[in-house]
C-alpha positions as CSV (number, residue, x, y, z in Angstrom):
1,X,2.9,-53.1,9.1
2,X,-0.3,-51.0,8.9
3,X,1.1,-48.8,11.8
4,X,4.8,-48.4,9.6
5,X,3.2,-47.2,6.5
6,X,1.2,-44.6,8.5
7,X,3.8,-43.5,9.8
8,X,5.7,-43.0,6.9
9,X,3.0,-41.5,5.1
10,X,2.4,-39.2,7.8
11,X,6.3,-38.5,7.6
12,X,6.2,-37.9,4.3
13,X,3.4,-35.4,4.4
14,X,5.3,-32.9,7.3
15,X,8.5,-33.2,5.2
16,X,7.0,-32.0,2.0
17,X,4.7,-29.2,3.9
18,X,8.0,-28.2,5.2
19,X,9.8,-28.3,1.7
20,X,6.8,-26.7,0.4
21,X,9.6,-24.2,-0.9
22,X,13.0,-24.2,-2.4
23,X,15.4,-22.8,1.0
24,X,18.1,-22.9,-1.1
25,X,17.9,-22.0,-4.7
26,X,17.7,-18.1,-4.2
27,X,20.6,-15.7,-2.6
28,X,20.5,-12.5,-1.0
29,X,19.7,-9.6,-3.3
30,X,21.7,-7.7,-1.5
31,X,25.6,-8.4,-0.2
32,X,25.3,-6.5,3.4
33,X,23.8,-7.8,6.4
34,X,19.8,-7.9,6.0
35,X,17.7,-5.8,8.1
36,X,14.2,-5.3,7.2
37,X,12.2,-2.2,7.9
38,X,9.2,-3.9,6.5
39,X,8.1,-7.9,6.5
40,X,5.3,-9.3,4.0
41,X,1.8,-9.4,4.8
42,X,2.5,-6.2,6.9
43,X,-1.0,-4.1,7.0
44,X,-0.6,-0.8,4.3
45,X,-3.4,1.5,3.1
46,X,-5.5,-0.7,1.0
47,X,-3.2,-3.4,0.6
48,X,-1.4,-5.8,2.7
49,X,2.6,-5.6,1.5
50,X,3.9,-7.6,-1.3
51,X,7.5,-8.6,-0.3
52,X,10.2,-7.5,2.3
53,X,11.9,-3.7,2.3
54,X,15.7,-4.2,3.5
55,X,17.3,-1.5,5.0
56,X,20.3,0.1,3.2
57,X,21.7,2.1,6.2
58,X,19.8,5.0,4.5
59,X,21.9,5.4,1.3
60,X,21.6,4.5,-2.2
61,X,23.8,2.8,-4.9
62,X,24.2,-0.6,-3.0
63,X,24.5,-3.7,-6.0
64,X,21.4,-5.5,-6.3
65,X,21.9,-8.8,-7.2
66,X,19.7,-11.5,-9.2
67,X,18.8,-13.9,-6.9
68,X,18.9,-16.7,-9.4
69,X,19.4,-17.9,-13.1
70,X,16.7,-16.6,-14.9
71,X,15.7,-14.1,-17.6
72,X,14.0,-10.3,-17.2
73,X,10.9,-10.4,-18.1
74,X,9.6,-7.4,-16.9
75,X,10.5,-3.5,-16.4
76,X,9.0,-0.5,-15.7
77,X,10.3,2.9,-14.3
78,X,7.5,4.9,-12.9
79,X,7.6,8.8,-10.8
80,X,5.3,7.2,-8.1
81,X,4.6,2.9,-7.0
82,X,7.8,0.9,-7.5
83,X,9.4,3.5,-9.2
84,X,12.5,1.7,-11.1
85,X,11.3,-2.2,-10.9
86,X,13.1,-5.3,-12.6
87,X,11.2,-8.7,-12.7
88,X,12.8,-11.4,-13.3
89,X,11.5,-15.1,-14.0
90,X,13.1,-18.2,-13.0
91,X,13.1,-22.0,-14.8
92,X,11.9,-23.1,-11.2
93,X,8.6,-21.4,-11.7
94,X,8.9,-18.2,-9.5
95,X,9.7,-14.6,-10.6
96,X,11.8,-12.2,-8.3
97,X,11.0,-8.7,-8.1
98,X,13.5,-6.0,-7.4
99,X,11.8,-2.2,-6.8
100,X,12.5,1.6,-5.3
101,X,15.9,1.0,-7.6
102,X,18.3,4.0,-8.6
103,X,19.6,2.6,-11.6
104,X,19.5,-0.4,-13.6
105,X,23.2,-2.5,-14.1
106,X,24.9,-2.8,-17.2
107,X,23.5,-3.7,-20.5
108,X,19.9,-3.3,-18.9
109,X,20.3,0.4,-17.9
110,X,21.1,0.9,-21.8
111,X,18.3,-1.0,-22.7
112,X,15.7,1.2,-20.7
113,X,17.2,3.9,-21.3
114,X,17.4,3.5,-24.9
115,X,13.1,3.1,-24.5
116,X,13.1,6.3,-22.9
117,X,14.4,8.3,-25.4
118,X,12.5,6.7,-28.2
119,X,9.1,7.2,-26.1
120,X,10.9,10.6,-24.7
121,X,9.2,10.2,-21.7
122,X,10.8,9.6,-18.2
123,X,8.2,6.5,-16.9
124,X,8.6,4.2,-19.5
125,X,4.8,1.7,-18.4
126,X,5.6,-1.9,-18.7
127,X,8.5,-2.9,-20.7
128,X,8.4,-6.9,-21.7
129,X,11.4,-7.9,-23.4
130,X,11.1,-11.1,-25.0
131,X,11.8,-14.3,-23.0
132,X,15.6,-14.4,-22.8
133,X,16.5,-11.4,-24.2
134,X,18.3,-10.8,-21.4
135,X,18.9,-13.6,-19.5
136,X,21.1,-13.1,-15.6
137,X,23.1,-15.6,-13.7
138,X,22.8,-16.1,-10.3
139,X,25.0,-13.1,-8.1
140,X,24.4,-11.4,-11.3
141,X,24.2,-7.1,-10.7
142,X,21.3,-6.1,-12.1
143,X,20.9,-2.7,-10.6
144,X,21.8,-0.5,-7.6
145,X,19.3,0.3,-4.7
146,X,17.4,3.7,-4.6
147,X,14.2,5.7,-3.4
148,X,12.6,5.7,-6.8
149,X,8.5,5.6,-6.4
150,X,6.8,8.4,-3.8
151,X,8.1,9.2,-1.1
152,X,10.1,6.8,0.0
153,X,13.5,6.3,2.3
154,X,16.4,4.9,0.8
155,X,15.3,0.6,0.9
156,X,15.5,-2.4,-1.6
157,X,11.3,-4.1,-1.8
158,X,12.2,-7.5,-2.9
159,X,9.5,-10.1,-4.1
160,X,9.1,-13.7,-5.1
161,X,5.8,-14.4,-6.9
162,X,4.4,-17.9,-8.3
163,X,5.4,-16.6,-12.4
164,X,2.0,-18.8,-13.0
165,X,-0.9,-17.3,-10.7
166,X,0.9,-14.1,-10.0
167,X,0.7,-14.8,-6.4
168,X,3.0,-13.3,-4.0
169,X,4.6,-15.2,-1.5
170,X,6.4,-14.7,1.4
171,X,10.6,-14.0,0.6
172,X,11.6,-15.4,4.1
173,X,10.2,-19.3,3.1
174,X,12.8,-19.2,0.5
175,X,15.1,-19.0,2.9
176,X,16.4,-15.6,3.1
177,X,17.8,-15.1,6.7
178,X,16.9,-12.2,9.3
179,X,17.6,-12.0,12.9
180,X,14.6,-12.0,15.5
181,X,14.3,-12.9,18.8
182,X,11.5,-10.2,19.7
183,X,7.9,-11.5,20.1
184,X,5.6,-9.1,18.9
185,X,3.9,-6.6,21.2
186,X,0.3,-6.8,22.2
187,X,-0.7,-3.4,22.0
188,X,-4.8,-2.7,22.4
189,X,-7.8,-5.4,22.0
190,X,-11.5,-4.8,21.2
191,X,-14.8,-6.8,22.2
192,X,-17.4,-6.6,19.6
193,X,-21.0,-7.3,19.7
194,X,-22.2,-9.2,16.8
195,X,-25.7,-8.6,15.8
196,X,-29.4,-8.5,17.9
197,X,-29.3,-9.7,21.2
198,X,-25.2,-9.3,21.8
199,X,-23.5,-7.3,24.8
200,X,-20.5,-7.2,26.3
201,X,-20.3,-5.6,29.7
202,X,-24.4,-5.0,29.2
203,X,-23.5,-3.1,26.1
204,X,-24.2,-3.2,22.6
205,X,-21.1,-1.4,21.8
206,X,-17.6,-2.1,21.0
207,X,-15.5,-2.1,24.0
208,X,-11.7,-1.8,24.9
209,X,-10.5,-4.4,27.1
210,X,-8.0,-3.5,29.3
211,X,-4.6,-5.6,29.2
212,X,-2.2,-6.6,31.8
213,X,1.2,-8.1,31.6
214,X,1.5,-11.4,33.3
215,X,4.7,-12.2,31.8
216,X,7.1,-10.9,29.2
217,X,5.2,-12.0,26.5
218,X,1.8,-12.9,27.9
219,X,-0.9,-10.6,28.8
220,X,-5.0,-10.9,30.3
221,X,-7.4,-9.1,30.5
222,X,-10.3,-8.4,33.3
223,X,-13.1,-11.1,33.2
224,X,-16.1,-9.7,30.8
225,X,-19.6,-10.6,30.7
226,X,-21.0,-11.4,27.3
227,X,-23.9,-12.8,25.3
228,X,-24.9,-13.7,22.1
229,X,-22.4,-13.7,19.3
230,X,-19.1,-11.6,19.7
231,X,-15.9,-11.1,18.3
232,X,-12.3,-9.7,18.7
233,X,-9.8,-7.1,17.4
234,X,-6.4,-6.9,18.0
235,X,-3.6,-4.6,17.7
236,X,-0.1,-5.7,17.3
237,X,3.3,-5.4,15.6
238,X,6.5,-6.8,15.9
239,X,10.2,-5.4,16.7
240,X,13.4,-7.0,15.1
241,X,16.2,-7.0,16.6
242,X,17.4,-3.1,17.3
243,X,15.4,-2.0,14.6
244,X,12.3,0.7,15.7
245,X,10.8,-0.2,12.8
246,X,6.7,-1.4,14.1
247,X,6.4,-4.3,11.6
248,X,3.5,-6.7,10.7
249,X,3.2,-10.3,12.5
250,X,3.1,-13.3,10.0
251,X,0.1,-15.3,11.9
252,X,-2.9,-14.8,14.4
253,X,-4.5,-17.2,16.1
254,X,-7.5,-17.5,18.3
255,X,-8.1,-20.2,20.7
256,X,-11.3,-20.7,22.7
257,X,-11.0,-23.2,25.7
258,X,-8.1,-24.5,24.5
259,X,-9.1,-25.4,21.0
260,X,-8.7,-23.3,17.5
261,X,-11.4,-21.3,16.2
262,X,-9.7,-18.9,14.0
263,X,-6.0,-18.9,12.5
264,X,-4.7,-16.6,9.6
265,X,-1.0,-16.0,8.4
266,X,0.6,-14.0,5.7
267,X,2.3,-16.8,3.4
268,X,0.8,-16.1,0.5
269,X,-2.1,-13.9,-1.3
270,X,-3.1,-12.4,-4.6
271,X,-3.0,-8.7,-5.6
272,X,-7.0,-9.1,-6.4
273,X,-7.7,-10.1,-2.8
274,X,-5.6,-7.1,-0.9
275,X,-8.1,-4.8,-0.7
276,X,-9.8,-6.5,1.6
277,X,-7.4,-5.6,4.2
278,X,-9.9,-2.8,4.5
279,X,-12.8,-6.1,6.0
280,X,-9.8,-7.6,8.3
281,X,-9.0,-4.4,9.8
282,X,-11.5,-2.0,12.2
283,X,-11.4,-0.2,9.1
284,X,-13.6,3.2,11.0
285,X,-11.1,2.6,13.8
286,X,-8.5,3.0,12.0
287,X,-9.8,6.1,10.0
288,X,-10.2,7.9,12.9
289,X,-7.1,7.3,15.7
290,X,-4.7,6.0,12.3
291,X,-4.2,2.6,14.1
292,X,-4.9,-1.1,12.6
293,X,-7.1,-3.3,15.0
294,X,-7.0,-6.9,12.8
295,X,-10.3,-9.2,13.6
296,X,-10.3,-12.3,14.7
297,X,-13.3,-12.9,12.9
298,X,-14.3,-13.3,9.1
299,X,-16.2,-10.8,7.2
300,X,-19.0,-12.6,5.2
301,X,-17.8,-9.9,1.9
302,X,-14.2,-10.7,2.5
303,X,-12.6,-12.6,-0.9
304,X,-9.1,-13.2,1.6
305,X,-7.9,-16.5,1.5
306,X,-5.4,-16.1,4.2
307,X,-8.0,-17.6,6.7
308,X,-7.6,-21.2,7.7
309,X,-9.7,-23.4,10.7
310,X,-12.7,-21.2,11.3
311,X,-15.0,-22.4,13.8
312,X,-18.7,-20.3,13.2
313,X,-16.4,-17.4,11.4
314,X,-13.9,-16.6,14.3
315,X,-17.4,-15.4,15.6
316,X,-17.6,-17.0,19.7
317,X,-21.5,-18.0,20.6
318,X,-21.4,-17.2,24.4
319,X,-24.4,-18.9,26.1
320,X,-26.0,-17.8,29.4
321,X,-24.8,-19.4,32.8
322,X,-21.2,-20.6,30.7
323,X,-17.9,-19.7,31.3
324,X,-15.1,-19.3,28.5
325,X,-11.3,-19.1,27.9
326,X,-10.3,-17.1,24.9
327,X,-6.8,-16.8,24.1
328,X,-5.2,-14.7,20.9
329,X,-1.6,-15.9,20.0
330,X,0.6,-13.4,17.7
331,X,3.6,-14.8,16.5
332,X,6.7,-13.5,13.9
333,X,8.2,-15.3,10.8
334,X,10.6,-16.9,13.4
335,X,8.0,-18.2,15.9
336,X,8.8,-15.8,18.7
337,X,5.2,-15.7,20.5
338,X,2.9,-13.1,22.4
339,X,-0.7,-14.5,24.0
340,X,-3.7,-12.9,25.4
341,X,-6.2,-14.6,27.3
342,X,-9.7,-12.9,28.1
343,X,-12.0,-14.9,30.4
344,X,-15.3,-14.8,29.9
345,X,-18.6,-15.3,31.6
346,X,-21.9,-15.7,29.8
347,X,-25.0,-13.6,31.0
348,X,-28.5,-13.0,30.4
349,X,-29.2,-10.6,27.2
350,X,-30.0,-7.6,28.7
351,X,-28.8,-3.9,27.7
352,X,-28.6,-0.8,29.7
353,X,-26.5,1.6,26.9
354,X,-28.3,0.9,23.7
355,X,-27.0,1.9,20.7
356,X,-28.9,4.6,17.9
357,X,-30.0,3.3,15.3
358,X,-28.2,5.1,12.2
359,X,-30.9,6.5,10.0
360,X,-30.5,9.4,7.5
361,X,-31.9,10.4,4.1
362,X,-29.5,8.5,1.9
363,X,-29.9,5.1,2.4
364,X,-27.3,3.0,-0.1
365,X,-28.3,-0.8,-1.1
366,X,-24.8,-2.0,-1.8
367,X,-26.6,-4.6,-4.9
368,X,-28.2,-1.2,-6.8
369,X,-27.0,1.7,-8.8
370,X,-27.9,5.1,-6.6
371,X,-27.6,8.6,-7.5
372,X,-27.6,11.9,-5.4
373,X,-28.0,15.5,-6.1
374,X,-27.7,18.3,-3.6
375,X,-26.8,21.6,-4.1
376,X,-25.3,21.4,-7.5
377,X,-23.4,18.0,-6.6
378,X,-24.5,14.7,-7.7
379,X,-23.0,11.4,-5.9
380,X,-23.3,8.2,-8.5
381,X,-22.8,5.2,-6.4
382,X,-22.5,2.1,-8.4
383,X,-23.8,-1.2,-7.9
384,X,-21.4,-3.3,-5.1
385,X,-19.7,0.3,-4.4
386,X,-20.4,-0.4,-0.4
387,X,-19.8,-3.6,1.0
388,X,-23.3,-3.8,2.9
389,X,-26.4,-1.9,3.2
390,X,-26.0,1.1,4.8
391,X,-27.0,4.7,5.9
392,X,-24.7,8.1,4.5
393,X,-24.7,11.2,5.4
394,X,-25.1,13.7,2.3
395,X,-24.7,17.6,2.3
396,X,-23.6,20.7,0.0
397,X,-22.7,23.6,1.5
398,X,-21.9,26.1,-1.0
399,X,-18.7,24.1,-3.0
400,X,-18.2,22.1,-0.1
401,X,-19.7,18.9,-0.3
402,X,-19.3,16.3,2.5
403,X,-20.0,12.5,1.2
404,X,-20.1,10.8,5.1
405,X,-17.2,10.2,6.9
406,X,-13.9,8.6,5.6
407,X,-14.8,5.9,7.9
408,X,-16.0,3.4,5.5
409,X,-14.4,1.2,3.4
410,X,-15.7,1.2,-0.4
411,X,-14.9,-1.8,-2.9
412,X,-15.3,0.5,-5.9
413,X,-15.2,3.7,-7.2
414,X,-18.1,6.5,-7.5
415,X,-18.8,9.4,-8.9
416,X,-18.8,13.0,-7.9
417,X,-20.1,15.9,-10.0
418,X,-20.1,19.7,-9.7
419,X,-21.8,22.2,-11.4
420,X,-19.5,24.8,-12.9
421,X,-22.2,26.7,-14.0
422,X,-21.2,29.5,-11.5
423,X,-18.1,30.3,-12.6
424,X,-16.5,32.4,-15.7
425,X,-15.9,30.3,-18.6
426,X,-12.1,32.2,-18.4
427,X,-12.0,30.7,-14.8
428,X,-13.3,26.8,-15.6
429,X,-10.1,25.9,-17.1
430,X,-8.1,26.6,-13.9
431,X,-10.6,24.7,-11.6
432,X,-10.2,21.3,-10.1
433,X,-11.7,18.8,-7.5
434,X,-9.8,18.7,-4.3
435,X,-10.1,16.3,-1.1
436,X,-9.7,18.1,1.8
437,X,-9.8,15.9,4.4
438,X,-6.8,17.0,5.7
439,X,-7.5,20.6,5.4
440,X,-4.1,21.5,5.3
441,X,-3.2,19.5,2.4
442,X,-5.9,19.4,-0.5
443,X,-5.4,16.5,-2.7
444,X,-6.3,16.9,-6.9
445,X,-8.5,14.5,-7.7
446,X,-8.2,13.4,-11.3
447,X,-10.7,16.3,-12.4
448,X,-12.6,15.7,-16.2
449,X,-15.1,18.2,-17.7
450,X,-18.0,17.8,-19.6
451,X,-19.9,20.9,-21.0
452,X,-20.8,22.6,-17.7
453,X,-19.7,19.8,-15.9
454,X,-17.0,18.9,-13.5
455,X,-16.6,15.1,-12.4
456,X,-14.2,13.0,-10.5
457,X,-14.1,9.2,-9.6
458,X,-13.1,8.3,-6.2
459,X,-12.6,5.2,-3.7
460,X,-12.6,7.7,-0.5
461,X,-15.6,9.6,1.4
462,X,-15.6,12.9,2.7
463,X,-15.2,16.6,1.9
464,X,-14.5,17.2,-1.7
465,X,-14.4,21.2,-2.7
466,X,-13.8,23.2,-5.9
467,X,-10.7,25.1,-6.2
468,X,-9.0,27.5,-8.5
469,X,-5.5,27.5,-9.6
470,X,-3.9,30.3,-11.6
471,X,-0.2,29.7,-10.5
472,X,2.8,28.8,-12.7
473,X,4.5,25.7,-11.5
474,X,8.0,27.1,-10.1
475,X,11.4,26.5,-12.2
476,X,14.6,26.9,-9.6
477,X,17.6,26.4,-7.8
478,X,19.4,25.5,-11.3
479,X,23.0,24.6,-11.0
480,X,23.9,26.6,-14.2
481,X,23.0,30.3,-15.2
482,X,22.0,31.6,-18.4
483,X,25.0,32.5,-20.6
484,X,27.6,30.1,-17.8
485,X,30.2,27.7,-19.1
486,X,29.3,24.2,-17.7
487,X,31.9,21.9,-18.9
488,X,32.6,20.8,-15.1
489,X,29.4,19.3,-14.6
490,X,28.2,15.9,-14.8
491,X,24.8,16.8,-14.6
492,X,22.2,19.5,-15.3
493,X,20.3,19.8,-12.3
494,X,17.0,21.8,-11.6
495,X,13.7,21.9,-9.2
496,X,10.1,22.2,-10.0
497,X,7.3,22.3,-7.8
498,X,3.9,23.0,-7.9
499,X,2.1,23.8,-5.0
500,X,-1.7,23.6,-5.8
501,X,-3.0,21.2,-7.9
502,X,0.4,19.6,-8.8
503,X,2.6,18.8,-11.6
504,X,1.3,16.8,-14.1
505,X,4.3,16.6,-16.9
506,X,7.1,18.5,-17.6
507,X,9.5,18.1,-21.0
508,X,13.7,19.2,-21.4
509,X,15.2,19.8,-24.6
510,X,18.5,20.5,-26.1
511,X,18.9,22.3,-28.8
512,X,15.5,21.3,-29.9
513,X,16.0,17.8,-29.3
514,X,14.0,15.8,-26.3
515,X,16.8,14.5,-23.2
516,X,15.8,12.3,-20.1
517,X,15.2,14.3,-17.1
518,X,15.4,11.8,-14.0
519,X,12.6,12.9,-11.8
520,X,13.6,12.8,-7.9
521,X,10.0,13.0,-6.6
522,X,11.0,13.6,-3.0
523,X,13.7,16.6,-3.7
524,X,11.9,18.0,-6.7
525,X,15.2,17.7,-8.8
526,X,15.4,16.6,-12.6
527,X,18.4,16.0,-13.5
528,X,20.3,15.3,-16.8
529,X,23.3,13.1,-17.7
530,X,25.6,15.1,-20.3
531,X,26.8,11.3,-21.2
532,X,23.7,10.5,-22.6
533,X,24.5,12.1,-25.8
534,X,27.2,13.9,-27.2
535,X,27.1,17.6,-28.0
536,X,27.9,19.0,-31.1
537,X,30.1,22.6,-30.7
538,X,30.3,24.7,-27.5
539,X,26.6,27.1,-28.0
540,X,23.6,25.2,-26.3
541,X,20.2,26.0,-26.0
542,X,18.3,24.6,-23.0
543,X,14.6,24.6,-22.4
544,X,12.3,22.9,-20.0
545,X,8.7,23.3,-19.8
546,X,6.7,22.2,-17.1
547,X,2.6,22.1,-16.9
548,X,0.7,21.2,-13.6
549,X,-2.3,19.7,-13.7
550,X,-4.9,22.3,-14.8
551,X,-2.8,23.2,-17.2
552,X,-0.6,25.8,-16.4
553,X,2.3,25.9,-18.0
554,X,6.0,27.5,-17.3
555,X,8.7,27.3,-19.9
556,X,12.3,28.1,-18.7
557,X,15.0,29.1,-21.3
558,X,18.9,29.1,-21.2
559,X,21.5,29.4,-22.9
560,X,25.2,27.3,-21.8
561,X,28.5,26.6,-23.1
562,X,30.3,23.4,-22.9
563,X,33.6,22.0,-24.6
């Protein structure tokens, strides 16, 4: 009897971890066959992703539709992020997210729009209408899919959060269905030395193990030598189908002589905890050759909670005179698996390529406010900016000043200051703080002045310069003339750009009175719907007037006709 009820119990324990979620409560958002160009958990600057991007065979205006009964709770349309999102919550205790959208369906698209024009600004921030105000059914179109939000391809980002904690968890446990039979690819794997007295290969430094295929889907390595404490890194992504698309694995795993010592997958995380992608990854690595080598070991800073069965960290203790069998196992949402084993031999500690010690003048305690001032540029670092103690490197060169190397992640943001003292009081206006780490591209930085002060706040190192900009953002390629009839058109169409420190705002009017100008980030076009309001006679006065973000401004005036 004893041996019955432990079976049961131990039954009824696999069957509720594997209804751990409802499989069938939600539909498809979408009614065409679901291909994803980007699975949950996948590794993005700074954050890991929050839901599942479906393809929509590269065009817009698909039907989204509510994946269950529920109520909107939640709205927001926004020039850069998820551009036009819908949330909606659920009686079952989840809320579905729908993002990147063109348009919103009926009754809703009024409803936003209606916001719009009484705020008479395009991005509307976070609209909450009041539980059930509008409730959906189930199959329900609640909008049409788009490339609202940066610069982003023509997709549907769909999300299911716990509407309690805010979590996010993965769309493909609620049973939404995608084809894969493609293990992921094993791509490149690091050996790290952890700490005095570890080598690898008689070397304090990282190393890059060379892989061979053994099988389709199983790869080694050459047998290293190794003591102390060391770790690994592994690069990896997995294919769908015929999709090219290099997507993120759900789980990891790490296996040494046959038994686990680190495991991690992507079923569910918090917003808080996703910068710390920045501790899973090789984050200098990746700053420097732009590809993600994830750890098999824990951080001691991290706050993830993706980690599960850590034995000493993920960290493996080699001893002298012992031999070891590591093996990392990557495998997809659908269990399609891809191995590497590394053998390993333990040696005595000894070195023959030593690593320098980094030392310069700035030394940074991560637990203490620090300031720095060089050549008319002060650095404010505060308190828990860095994740550990560490050296920077620190130097003005006329208005260049370099703050390190990109190479480091940073938890917060600091300070950077520039004296503005040299310059014209005519010419401080028109002067802003620009990342040039890519040197082609110089990036604004949000720049605020203070009596002969210029500051920014930042969460990347490296080069930061002043620059000047005296240019009017550019008005163009209308599809009206001054003084044309335009009684044809659906739309007023026009493009701005700006192409030094960006445009900040811009403003349409009609005879005097404020009209919503869509903003289509990635072709520069505003456009207007004539069916927004009603015109009164044939004579219209249009003006638009567009500032960038020193201020500059360009106003563009014309008259039409329309019947």
């Amino acid at each position: 009897m004893k041996n019955i009820i432990l079976i049961l119990l131990f039954a009824s324990f696999t069957s509720s971890a594997q209804n751990k979620y409802p499989t069938n409560y939600f539909r498809s958002p979408l009614d065409i066959s679901l291909h994803l160009s980007g699975t949950f958990g996948e590794l993005r600057n700074n954050h890991f992703h929050a839901g599942v991007d479906i393809k929509t065979k590269r065009r817009t205006g698909f039907p989204v539709y509510a994946t269950a009964d529920g109520y909107v709770s939640r709205i927001k349309v926004a020039i850069w992020g998820y551009g036009k999102v819908i949330y909606i919550s659920h009686p079952n205790g989840y809320t579905s997210v729908y993002a990147h959208l063109s348009k919103f369906g009926d009754g809703i698209q009024e409803y936003v729009k209606n916001i719009q024009y009484q705020k008479e600004s395009y991005e509307t921030g976070n609209i909450y209408p009041a539980e059930n105000e509008i409730t959906v059914k189930k199959g329900q179109v609640i909008a049409f899919t788009g490339r609202t939000g940066g610069f982003v391809a023509p997709h549907l980002h769909y999300e299911i959060r716990d509407t309690k904690t805010e979590h996010i968890i993965n769309p493909l446990l609620f049973g939404l269905k995608i084809k894969d039979s493609i293990a992921p690819r094993i791509n490149k794997l690091i050996a790290y030395p952890i700490g005095e007295g570890s080598r690898i290969n008689r070397s304090v430094k990282k190393q890059t193990l060379a892989i061979k295929k053994d099988s389709l889907n199983n790869y080694r390595t050459n047998r290293i030598s190794a003591s102390g404490s060391i770790g690994f890194g592994i690069n990896v992504y997995d294919l769908l189908g015929k999709e090219l698309n290099k997507n993120g694995v759900y789980s990891i795993e790490m296996k040494v002589n046959g038994k686990r010592h680190y495991y991690h997958d992507v079923e569910t995380f918090s917003f808080a905890e996703s910068k710390y992608i920045n501790l899973l990854i090789d984050y200098p690595y990746f700053a420097t050759y732009k590809n993600r080598i994830q750890k098999t070991f824990r951080e001691k800073e991290t706050k993830l909670s993706i980690y599960e069965d850590l034995v000493k960290d993920g960290f493996v203790d080699v001893k002298e005179g012992f031999s070891y069998k590591v093996e990392i196992i990557a495998k997809d949402f659908k269990g399609n698996r891809s191995s590497v084993k590394i053998p390993i031999i333990g040696v005595k500690s000894e070195s023959i390529l030593l690593q320098e010690k980094d030392t310069t003048n700035y030394k940074i305690l991560k637990n203490k406010f620090q300031k720095f001032t060089e050549g008319g540029v002060t650095v404010a670092f505060p308190k828990n900016t860095f994740y550990k103690d560490i050296f920077i490197d620190f130097s003005v060169n006329g208005k260049l000043a370099t703050i390190h190397k990109p190479t480091i992640p940073l938890n917060k943001s600091f300070t950077i200051t520039f004296d503005s003292t040299m310059y014209r009081k005519s010419e401080v206006n028109n002067i802003y703080i620009a990342n040039i780490n890519n040197k082609k591209y110089p990036y604004y930085q949000n720049t605020r002045k203070r009596e002969d002060k210029l500051f920014t706040t930042t969460k990347t190192l490296g080069k930061y310069t002043l620059l000047i900009d005296n240019e009017l953002p550019k008005i163009y390629n209308l599809n009206f003339k001054n003084n044309n009839w335009v009684s044809k058109l659906n739309y007023l169409t026009i493009k701005i750009s700006d192409t030094q420190s960006g445009i900040k705002s811009y403003e349409a009017f009609i005879d005097d009175e404020w009209i919503l100008m869509e903003y289509d980030l990635k072709k520069k076009k505003l456009s207007y719907d004539f069916r927004d309001k009603k015109l009164v006679g044939s004579n219209h006065i249009f003006k638009l007037v567009v500032s960038d973000n020193v201020g500059n401004t360009n106003t563009y005036n014309a008259t039409f006709y329309r019947k």
